[in-house]
C-alpha positions in Angstrom: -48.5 -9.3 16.5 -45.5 -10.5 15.0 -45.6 -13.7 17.1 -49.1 -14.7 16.1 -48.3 -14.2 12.4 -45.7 -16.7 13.5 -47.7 -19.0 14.7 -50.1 -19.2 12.1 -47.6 -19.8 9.2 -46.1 -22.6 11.6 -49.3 -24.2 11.8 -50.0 -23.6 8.1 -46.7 -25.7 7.2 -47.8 -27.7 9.4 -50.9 -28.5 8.2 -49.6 -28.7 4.6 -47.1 -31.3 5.4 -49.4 -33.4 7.2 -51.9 -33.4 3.8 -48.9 -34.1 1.5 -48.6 -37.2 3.5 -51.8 -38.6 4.3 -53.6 -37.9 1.0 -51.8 -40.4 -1.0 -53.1 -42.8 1.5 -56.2 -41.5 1.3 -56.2 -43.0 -2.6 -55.2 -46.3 -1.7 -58.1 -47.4 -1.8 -59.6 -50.6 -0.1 -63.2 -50.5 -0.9 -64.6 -50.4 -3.9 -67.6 -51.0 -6.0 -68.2 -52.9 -9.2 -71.1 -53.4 -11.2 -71.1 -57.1 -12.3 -73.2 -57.9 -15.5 -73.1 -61.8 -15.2 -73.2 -64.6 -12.9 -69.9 -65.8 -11.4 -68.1 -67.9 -8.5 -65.7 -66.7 -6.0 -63.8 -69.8 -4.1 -66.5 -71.9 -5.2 -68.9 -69.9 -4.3 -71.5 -68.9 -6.9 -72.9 -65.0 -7.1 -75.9 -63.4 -9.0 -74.9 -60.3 -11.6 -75.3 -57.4 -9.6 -73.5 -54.8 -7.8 -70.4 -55.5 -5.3 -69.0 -53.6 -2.9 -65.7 -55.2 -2.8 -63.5 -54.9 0.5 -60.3 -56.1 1.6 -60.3 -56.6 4.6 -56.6 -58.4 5.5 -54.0 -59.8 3.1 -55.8 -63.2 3.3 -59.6 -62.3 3.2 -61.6 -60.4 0.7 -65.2 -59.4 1.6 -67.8 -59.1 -1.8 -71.1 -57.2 -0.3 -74.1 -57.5 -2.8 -74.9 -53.2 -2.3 -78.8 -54.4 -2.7 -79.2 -57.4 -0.3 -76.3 -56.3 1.9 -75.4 -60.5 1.6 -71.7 -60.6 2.2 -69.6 -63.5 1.0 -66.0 -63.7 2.6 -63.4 -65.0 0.4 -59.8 -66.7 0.7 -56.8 -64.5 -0.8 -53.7 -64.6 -1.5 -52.3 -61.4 -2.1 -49.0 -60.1 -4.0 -46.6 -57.2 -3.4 -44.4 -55.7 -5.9 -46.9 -55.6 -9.2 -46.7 -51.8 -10.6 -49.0 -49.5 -9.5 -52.2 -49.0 -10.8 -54.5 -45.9 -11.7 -57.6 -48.0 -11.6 -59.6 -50.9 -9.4 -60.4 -54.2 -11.6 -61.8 -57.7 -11.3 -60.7 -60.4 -13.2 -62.7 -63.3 -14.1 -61.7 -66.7 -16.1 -64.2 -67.6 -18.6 -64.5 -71.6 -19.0 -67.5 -73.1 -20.5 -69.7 -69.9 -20.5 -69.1 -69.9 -16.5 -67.3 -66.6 -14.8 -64.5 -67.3 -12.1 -62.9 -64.6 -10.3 -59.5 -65.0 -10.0 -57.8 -61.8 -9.6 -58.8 -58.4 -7.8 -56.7 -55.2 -7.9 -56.7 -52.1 -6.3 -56.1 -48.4 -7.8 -53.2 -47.0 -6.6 -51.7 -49.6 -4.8 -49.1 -52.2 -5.7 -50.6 -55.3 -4.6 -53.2 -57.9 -6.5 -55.0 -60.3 -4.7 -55.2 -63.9 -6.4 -58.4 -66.4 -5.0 -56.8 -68.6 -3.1 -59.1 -71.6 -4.1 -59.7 -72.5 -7.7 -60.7 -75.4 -9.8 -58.2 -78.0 -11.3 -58.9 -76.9 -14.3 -58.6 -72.7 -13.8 -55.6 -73.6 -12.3 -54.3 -75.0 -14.9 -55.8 -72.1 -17.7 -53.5 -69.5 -15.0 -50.4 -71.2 -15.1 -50.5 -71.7 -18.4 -52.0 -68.6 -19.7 -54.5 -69.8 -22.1 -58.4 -69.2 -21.8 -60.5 -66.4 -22.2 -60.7 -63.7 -19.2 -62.9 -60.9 -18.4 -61.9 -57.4 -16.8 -64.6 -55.0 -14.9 -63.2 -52.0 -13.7 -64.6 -50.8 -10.1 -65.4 -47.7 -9.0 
């Protein structure tokens, strides 16, 4: 009797310790949806309004699934350690001339953002220098 009580209380601690250490991973998340109200491009690539899933799938490609038409439109990334970590998933998008660009994506609690690799002249200029008008949608 006395050894099975054992047991179970090992296995219990067990058990316990393996949560502790996988749920935390369990909220990084790399999937996530966002509902988008307006038109934008993605790496020159131009996408109706509408709902995303949005998936990373490697530290160079990010997938953007339209959840009605299943369409999926793979992206170029380039994506940054070190940035604090975060209790929520965005999207950022550069507004220039009534047109949406996305040109950042972050994920909730992780410490990484994800920049499009591939934007126009002029965005890139508007991110280096800081100036222009941007957008945030959280995701879900």
């Amino acid at each position: 009797m006395k050894h099975r009580f054992s047991l179970s209380a090992g296995l219990i601690s067990a058990l316990t310790i393996t949560l502790i250490l996988i749920v935390p991973g369990l909220r990084a998340q790399n999937s996530v949806r966002a509902d988008i109200p307006f038109a934008f491009e993605a790496n020159h690539q131009v996408l109706p309004a509408g709902c995303y899933q949005v998936k990373l799938l490697s530290s160079h490609i990010l997938a953007l699934v339209n959840c009605e038409t299943s369409k999926t439109v793979g992206v170029m990334v380039h994506t940054v350690n070190g940035y604090p970590t975060i209790g929520h998933s965005s999207m950022v998008f550069r507004i220039s001339a009534g047109e949406y660009r996305l040109v950042h994506v972050r994920f909730a609690f992780t410490n990484i953002q994800s920049d499009l690799s591939v934007q126009p002249r002029l965005e890139s200029e508007f991110a280096r220098n800081a100036t222009g008008k941007t957008a945030e949608i959280a995701m879900r």
